[in-house]
C-alpha positions in Angstrom: -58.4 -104.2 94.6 -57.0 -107.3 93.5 -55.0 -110.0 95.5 -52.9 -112.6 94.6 -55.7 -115.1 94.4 -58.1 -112.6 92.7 -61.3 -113.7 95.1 -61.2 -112.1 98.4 -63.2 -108.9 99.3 -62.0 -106.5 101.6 -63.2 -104.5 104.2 -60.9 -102.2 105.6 -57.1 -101.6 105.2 -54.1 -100.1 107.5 -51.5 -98.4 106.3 -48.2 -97.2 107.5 -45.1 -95.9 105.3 -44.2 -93.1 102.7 -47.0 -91.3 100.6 -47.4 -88.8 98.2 -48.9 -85.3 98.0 -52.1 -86.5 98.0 -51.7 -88.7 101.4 -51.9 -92.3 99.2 -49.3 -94.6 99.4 -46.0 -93.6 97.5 -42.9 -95.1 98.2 -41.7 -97.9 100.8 -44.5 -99.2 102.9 -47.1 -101.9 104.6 -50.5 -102.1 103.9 -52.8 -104.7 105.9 -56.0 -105.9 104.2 -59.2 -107.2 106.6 -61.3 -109.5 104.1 -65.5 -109.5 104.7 -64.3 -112.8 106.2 -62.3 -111.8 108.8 -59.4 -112.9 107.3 -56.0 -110.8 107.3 -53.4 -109.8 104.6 -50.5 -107.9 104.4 -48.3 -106.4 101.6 -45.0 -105.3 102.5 -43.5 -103.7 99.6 -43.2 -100.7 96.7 -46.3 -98.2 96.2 -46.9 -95.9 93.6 -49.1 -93.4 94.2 -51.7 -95.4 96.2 -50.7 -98.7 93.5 -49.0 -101.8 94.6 -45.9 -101.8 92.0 -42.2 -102.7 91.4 -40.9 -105.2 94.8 -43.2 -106.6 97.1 -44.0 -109.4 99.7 -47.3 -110.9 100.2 -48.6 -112.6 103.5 -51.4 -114.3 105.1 -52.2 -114.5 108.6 -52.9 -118.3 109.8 -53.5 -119.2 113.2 -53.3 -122.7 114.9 -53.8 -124.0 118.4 -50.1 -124.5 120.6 -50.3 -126.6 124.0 -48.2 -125.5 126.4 -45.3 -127.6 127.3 -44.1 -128.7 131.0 -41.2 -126.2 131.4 -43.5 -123.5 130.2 -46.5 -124.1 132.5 -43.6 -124.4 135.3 -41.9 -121.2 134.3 -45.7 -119.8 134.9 -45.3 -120.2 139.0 -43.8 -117.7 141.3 -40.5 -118.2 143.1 -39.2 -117.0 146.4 -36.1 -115.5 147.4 -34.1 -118.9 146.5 -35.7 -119.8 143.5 -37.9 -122.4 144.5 -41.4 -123.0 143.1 -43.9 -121.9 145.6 -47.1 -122.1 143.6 -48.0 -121.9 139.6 -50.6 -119.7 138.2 -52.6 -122.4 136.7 -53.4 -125.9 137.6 -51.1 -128.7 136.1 -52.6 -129.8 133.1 -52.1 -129.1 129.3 -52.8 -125.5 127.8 -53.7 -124.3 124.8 -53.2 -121.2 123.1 -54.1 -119.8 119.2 -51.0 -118.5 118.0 -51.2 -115.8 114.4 -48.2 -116.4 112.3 -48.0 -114.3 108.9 -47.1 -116.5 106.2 -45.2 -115.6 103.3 -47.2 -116.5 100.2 -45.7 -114.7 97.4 -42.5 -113.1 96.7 -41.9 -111.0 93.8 -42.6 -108.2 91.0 -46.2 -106.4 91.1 -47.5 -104.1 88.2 -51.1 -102.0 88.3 -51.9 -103.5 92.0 -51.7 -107.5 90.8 -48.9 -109.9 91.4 -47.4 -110.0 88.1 -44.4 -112.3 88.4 -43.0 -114.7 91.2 -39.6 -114.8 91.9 -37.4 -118.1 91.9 -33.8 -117.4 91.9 -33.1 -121.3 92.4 -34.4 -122.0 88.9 -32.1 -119.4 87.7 -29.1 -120.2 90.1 -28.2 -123.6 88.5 -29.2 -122.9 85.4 -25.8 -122.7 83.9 -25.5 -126.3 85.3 -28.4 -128.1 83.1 -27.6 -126.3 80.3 -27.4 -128.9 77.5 -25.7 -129.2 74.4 -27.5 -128.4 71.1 -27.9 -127.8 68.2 -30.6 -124.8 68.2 -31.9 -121.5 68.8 -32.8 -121.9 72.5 -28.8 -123.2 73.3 -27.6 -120.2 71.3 -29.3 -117.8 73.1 -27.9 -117.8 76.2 -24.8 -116.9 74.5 -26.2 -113.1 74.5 -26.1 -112.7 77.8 -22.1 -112.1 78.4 -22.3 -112.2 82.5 -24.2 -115.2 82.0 -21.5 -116.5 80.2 -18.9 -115.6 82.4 -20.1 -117.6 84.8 -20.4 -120.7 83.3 -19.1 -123.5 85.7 -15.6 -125.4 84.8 -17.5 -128.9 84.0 -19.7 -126.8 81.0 -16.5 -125.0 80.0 -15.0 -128.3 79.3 -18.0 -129.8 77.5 -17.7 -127.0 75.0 -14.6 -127.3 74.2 -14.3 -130.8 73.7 -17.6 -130.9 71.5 -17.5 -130.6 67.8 -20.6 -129.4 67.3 -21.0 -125.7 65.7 -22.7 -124.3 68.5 -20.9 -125.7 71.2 -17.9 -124.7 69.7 -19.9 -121.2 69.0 -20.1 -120.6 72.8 -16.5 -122.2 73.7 -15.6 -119.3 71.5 -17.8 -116.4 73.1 -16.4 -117.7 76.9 -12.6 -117.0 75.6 -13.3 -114.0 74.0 -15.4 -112.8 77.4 -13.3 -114.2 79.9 -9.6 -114.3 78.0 -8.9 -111.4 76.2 -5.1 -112.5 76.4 -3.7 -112.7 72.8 -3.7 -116.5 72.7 -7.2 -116.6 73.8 -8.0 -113.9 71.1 -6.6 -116.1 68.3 -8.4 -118.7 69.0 -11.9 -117.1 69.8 -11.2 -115.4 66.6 -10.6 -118.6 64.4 -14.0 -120.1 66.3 -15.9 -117.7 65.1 -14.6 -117.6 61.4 -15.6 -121.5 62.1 -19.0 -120.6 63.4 -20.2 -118.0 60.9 -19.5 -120.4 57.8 -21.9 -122.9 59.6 -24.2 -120.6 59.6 -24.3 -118.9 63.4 -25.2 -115.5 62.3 -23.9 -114.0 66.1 -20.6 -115.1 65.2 -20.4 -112.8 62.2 -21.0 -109.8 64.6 -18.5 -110.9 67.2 -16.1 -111.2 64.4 -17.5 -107.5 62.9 -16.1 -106.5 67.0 -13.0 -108.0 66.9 -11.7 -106.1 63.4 -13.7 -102.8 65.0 -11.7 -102.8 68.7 -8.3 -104.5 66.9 -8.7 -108.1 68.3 -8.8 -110.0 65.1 -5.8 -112.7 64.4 -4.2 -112.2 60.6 -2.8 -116.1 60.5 -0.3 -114.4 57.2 1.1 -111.4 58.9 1.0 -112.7 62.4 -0.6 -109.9 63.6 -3.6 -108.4 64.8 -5.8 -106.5 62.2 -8.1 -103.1 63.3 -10.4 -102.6 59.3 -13.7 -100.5 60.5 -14.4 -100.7 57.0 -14.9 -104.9 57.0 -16.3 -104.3 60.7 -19.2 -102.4 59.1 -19.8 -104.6 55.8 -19.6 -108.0 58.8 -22.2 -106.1 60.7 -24.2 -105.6 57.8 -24.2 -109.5 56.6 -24.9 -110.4 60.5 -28.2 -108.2 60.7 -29.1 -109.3 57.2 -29.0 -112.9 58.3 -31.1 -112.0 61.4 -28.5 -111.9 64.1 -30.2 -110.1 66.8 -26.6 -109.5 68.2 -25.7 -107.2 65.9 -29.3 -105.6 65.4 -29.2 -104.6 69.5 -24.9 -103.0 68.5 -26.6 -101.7 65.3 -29.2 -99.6 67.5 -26.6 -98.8 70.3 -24.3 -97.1 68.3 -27.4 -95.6 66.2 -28.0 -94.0 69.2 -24.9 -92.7 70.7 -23.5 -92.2 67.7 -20.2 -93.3 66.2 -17.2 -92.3 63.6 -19.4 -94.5 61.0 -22.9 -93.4 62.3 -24.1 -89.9 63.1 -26.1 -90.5 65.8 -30.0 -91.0 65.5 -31.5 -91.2 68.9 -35.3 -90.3 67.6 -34.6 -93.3 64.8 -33.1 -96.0 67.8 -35.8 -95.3 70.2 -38.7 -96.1 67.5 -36.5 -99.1 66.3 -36.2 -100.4 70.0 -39.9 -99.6 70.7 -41.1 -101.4 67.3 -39.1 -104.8 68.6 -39.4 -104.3 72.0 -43.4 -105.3 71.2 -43.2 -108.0 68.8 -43.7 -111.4 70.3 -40.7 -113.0 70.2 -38.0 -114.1 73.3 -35.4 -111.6 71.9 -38.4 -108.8 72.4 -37.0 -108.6 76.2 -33.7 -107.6 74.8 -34.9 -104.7 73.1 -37.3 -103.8 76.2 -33.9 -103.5 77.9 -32.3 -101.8 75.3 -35.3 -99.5 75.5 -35.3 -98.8 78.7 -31.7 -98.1 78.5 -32.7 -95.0 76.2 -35.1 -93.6 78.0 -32.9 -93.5 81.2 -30.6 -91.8 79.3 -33.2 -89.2 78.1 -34.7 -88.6 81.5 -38.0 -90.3 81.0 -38.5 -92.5 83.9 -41.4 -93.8 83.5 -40.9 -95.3 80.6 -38.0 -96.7 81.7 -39.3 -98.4 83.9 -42.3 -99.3 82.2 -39.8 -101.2 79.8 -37.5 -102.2 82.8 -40.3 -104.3 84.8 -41.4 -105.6 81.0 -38.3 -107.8 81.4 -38.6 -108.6 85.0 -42.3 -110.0 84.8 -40.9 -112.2 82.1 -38.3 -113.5 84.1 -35.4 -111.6 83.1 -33.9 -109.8 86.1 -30.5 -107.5 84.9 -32.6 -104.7 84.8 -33.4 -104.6 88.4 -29.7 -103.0 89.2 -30.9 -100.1 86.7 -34.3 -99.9 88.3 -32.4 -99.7 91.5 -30.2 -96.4 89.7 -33.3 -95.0 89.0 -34.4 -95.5 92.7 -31.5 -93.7 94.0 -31.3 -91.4 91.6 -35.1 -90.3 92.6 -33.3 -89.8 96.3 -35.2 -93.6 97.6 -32.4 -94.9 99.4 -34.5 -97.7 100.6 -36.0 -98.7 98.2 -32.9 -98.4 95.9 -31.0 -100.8 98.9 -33.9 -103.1 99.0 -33.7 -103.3 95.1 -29.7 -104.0 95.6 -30.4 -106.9 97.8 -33.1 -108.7 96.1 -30.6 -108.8 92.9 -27.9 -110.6 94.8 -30.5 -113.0 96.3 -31.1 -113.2 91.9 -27.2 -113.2 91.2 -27.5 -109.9 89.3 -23.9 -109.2 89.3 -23.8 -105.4 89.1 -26.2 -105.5 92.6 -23.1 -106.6 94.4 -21.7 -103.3 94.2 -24.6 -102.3 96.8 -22.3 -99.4 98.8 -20.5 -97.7 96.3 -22.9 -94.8 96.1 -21.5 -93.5 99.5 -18.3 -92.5 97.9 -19.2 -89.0 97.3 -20.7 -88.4 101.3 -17.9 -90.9 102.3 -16.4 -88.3 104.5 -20.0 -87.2 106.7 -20.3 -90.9 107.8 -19.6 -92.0 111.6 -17.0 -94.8 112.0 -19.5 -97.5 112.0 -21.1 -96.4 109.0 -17.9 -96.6 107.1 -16.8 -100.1 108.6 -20.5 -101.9 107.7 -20.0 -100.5 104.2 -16.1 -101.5 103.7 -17.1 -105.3 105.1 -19.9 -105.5 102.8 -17.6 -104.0 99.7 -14.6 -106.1 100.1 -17.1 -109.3 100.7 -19.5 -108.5 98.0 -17.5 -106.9 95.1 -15.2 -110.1 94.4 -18.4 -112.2 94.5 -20.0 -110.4 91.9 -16.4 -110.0 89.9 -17.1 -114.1 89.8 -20.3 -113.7 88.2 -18.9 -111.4 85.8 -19.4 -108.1 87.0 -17.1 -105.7 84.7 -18.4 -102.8 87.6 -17.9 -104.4 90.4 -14.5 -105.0 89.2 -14.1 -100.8 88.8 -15.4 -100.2 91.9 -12.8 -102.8 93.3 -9.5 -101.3 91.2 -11.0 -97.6 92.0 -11.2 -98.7 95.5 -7.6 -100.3 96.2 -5.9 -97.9 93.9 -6.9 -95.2 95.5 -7.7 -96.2 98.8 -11.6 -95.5 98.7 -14.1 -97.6 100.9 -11.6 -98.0 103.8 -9.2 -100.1 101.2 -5.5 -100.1 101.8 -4.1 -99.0 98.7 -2.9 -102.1 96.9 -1.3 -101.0 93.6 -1.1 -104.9 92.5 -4.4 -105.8 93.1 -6.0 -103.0 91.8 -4.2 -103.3 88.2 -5.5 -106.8 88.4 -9.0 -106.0 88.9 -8.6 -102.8 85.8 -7.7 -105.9 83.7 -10.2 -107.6 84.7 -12.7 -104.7 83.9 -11.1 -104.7 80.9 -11.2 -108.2 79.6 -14.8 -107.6 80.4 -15.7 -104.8 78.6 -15.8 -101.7 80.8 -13.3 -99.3 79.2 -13.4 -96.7 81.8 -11.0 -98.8 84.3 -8.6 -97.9 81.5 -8.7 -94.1 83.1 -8.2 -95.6 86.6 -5.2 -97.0 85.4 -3.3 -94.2 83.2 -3.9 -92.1 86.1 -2.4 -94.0 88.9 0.4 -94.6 86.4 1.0 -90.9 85.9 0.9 -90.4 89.7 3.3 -92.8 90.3 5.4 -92.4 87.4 7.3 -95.6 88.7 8.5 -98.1 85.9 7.3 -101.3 87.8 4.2 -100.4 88.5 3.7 -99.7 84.4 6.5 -99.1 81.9 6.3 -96.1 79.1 5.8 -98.4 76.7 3.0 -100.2 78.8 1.8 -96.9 79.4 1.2 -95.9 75.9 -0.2 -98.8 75.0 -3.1 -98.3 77.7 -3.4 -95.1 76.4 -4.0 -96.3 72.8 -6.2 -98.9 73.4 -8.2 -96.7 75.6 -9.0 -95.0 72.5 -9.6 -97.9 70.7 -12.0 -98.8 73.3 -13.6 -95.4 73.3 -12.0 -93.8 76.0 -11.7 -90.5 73.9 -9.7 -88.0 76.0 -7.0 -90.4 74.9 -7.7 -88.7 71.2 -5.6 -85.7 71.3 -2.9 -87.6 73.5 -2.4 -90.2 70.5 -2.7 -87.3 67.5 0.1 -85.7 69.3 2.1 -88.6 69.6 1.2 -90.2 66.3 5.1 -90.8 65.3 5.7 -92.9 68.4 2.6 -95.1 67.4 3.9 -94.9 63.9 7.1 -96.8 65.3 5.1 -99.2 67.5 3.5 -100.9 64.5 -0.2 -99.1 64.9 1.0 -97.3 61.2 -2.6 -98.3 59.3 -4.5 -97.9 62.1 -3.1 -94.1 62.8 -4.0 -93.2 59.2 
């Protein structure tokens, strides 16, 4: 059995916490480790069937010698009625005592029994800070990551917009698009990225292949903005030619699930994200997310998490929230809560949303059950909004438009946070929204004309229960000026 220093023999072990079938250790639970020398150990984490695996804490017992001070060899005496000191238990004199303290030694990700990767979320808290301008591979790649982005801090903001250089420029043009999907902002991320992909940035041909696709891109002559599937394909196409691993990873995606230009492959995506997922190259831990994505999706656990902890022990941590799905999903509430936790101590933004899986046994849960959870929400889900959490934004609008979480229905709020969701990518807010609006059926909360735009773009965006909706009110679109897109 190996430890984290690989050396140590042991001689006997205690263990209490979940098993299996088979009595070995499965689940949430401490073992303690007696080494030949005497020495003591203890792991305080995830098992898998008798294996040390996923989250886990690793200690060593110490010992030192404490003299007792004067107020504790005082404290020692007995007392009568009144207080006062008749006698002490021991002579006056300094005492000594060996205290055991166990030391945290390692914290972090375990795979096949070893310590496989030690977690430092202060690296990874400032790194938006030191990020420096330049012109290269490295600075353009954390341009994938759109949370990342999202969070970028006001002073970097302003360095890339002031800079001239392509790739600043590049990533001054992916924070609009991300974080400003107003029509100004739009225009001018647009423009950027025409700029970016004819110096070359192959990642800016794909963003511009998803602005024609969703209807965001800026035509200077007619003043309007353009939806052409057809030039979003033959953009996407130049952008994987040219090795933009952007558009490879949407390539695969919608290979998979299938689109109104792709019939869906999911035997053909899986291969293609298994074949990168093991080259050796830094974009590899993309795919292994991708990957792992895929197999969630096709109930194969194992592999997903195979893939999932393949990111992890290379120090990429988003997919802890989806090993944390998986968790709950396989009914380990604890471990799927310790999961939660240990991503917001990593900024994992989707991890913030720890308490929204009660919503569906909201109502069997005693009053202080419901109040931890609603403190927790309303401090947690705006934090992780910050660092760019389009679901934690959902679970905020679903929560104050409908009152969920012990929320007081705040129809203002909530719209803000469904535009939020929205700007950030997660088109199902777009439901939360049409439906309260039908509710209400009040023109200040959303006019009919606001209304049917929501409706449209929630097509646009995917949202297809929208489809039959639109067909059947093609005219009125017709009228609004969405003629060539209709057709």
């Amino acid at each position: 059995m190996k430890l984290p220093d690989n050396k140590t023999k042991i001689s006997r072990t205690i263990y209490t916490g979940q098993k299996d079938d088979e009595g070995r250790p499965h689940g949430h639970g401490i073992m303690e480790y007696v080494a030949t020398t005497s020495k003591k150990f203890r792991y305080k984490g995830h098992f898998v069937h008798g294996v040390r695996s996923g989250y886990g804490v690793w200690y060593e017992l110490s010992q030192y010698i404490r003299e007792y001070e004067e107020w504790e060899w005082v404290q020692m005496g007995e007392y009568d009625s009144c207080g006062r000191l008749i006698h002490p238990n021991t002579k006056p004199g300094p005492r000594k005592e060996v205290v055991e303290s166990w030391n945290q030694t390692f914290w972090g990700w375990w795979r096949n029994d070893d310590a496989a990767h030690k977690f430092d979320y202060t690296r990874r808290k400032y790194a938006a800070d030191n990020l420096e301008l330049a012109e290269d591979n490295k600075f353009l790649t954390y341009f994938h990551d759109f949370k990342a982005i999202r969070k970028l801090p006001k002073s970097m903001v302003s360095k890339l917009e002031r800079s001239t250089k392509p790739c600043a420029r590049y990533g001054y043009g992916v924070w609009l698009w991300t974080t400003h999907k107003d029509s100004e902002s739009l225009k001018t991320s647009f423009k950027i990225f025409e700029e970016s992909a004819r110096a070359g940035i192959t990642d800016a041909l794909q963003l511009l292949s998803r602005m024609y696709y969703l209807g965001e891109a800026y035509d200077v002559n007619t003043g309007k903005f353009v939806m052409d599937r057809k030039l979003s394909m033959e953009l996407q196409a130049q952008a994987i030619e040219k090795g933009s691993i952007t558009a490879k990873l949407r390539r695969n995606k919608d290979l998979y699930l299938g689109t109104a230009e792709f019939k869906a492959d999911k035997e053909a995506a899986i291969a293609v994200a298994e074949r990168e997922s093991s080259a050796i190259f830094s974009e590899s831990i993309l795919w292994a997310e991708q990957l792992g994505w895929f197999y969630q999706l096709e109930g194969e656990t194992e592999k997903a998490v195979n893939a999932y902890e393949k990111c992890i022990v290379n120090g990429y941590y988003v997919p802890i929230f989806d090993l944390a799905l998986i968790a709950l999903d396989e009914d380990d509430f604890e471990y799927y809560k310790t999961l939660m936790e240990i991503g917001m101590k990593l900024e994992i933004p989707e991890c913030y949303a720890l308490g929204f899986e009660q919503e569906s046994c909201w109502d069997s849960l005693d009053n202080l059950e419901k109040t931890t959870i609603h403190v927790r929400l309303k401090r947690n889900l705006p934090e992780g909004v910050s660092l760019g959490s389009a679901f934690c934004a959902y679970v905020m609008a679903d929560a104050l438009l409908n009152g969920k979480f012990g929320f007081e229905i705040d129809l203002v709020k909530g719209k803000e946070y469904v535009d939020i969701a929205l700007t950030y990518g997660y088109s199902d807010a777009a439901s939360l929204l049409i439906e309260a609006a039908e509710t209400l059926q009040d023109p200040e909360f959303m006019s009919d004309e606001e209304l049917l735009r929501l409706r449209y773009d929630a097509l646009r965006y995917g949202i297809d229960e929208q489809l039959d909706y639109v067909i059947k009110n093609k005219d009125t679109y017709i009228a609004m000026g969405y003629g060539d897109e209709i057709r």
